[in-house]
C-alpha positions as CSV (number, residue, x, y, z in Angstrom):
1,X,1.6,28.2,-7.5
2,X,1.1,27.0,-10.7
3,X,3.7,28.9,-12.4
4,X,5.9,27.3,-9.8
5,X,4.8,23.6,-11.2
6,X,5.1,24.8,-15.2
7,X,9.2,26.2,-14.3
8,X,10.0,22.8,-12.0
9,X,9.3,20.7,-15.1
10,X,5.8,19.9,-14.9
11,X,3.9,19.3,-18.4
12,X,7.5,19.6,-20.0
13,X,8.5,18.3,-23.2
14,X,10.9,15.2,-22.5
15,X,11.2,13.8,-25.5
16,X,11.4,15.3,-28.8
17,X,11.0,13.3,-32.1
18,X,12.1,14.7,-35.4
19,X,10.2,12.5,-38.6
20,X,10.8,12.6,-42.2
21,X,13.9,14.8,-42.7
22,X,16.3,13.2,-45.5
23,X,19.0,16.1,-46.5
24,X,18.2,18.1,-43.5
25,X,20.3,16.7,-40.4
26,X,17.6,15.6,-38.0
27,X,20.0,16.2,-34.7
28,X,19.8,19.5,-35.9
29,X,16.4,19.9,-35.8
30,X,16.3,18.6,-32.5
31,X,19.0,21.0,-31.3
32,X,17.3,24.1,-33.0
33,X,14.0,22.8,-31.5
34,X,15.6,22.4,-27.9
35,X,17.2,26.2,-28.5
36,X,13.6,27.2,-28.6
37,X,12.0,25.6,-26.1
38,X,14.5,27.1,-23.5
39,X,12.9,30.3,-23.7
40,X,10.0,31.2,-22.3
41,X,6.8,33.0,-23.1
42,X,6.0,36.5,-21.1
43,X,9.3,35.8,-19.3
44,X,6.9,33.4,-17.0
45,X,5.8,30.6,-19.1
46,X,8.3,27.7,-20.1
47,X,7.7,27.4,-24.1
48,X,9.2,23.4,-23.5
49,X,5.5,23.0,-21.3
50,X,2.9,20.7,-23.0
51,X,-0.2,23.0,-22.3
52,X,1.4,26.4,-23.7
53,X,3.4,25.9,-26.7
54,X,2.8,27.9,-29.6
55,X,3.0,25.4,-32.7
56,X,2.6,27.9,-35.5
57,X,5.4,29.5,-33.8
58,X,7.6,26.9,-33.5
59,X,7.1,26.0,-36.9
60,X,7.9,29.4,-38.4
61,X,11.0,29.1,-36.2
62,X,12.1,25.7,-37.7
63,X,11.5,27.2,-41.4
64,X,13.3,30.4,-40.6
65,X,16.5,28.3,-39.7
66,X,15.9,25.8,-42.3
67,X,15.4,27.1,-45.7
68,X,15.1,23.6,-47.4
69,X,12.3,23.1,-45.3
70,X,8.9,23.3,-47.3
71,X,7.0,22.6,-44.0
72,X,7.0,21.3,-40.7
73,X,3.8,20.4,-38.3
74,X,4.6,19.8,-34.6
75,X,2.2,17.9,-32.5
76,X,2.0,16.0,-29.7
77,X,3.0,11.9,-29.5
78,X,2.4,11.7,-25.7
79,X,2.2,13.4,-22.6
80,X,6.0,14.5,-22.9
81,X,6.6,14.0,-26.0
82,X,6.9,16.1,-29.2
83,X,6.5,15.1,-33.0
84,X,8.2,17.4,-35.8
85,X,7.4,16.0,-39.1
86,X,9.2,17.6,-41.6
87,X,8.7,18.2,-45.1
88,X,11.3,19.1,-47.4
89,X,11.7,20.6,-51.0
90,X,12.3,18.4,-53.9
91,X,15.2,19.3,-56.2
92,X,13.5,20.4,-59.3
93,X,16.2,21.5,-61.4
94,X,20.3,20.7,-61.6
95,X,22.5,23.5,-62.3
96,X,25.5,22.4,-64.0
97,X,28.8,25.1,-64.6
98,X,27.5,25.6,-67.8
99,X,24.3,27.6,-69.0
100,X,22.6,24.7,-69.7
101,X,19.7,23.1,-67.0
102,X,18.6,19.7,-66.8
103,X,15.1,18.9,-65.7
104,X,15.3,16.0,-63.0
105,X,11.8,15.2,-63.5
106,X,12.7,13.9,-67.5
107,X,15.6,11.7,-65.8
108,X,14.3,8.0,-65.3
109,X,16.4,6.8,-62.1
């Protein structure tokens, strides 16, 4: 019975927010996010359902697809709702055509 109320939609993520991404496209976070939660855990369990998803999962996904992602968390804003906050690498370096590297941290912008 209550596998019944966790695939009719019950506990499911609605809403998914995606904070803090600059050079990563945030609709595509959302649409790599959504490609996960359509699966399901143990062929049973909805992964989109509030009670059972697997954050440290998730996240592994989101940096597996993203490599300019440093980090991610996930966590819950409401009921139906799910936070990404993600963090992204900082260009350290600029690699010209030439040989020669220029340290963006000794550039005043």
């Amino acid at each position: 019975m209550i596998v019944v109320g966790l695939n009719r939609g019950w506990g499911a993520f609605r809403t998914i927010t995606i904070l803090g991404a600059r050079a990563i496209d945030p609709e595509n976070v959302r649409v790599q996010v959504e490609k996960y939660l359509a699966s399901s855990r143990w062929w049973v369990i909805p992964r989109r359902n509030a009670l059972f998803y697997d954050q440290s999962a998730l996240v592994s996904f989101l940096r597996a697809n993203f490599p300019r992602m440093k980090a991610a968390t996930a966590s819950l804003g409401s009921w139906n709702t799910l936070n990404i906050t993600v963090y992204e690498r900082d260009a350290q370096n600029l690699f010209c055509s030439t040989t020669q590297t220029i340290d963006l941290d000794l550039i005043a912008c």
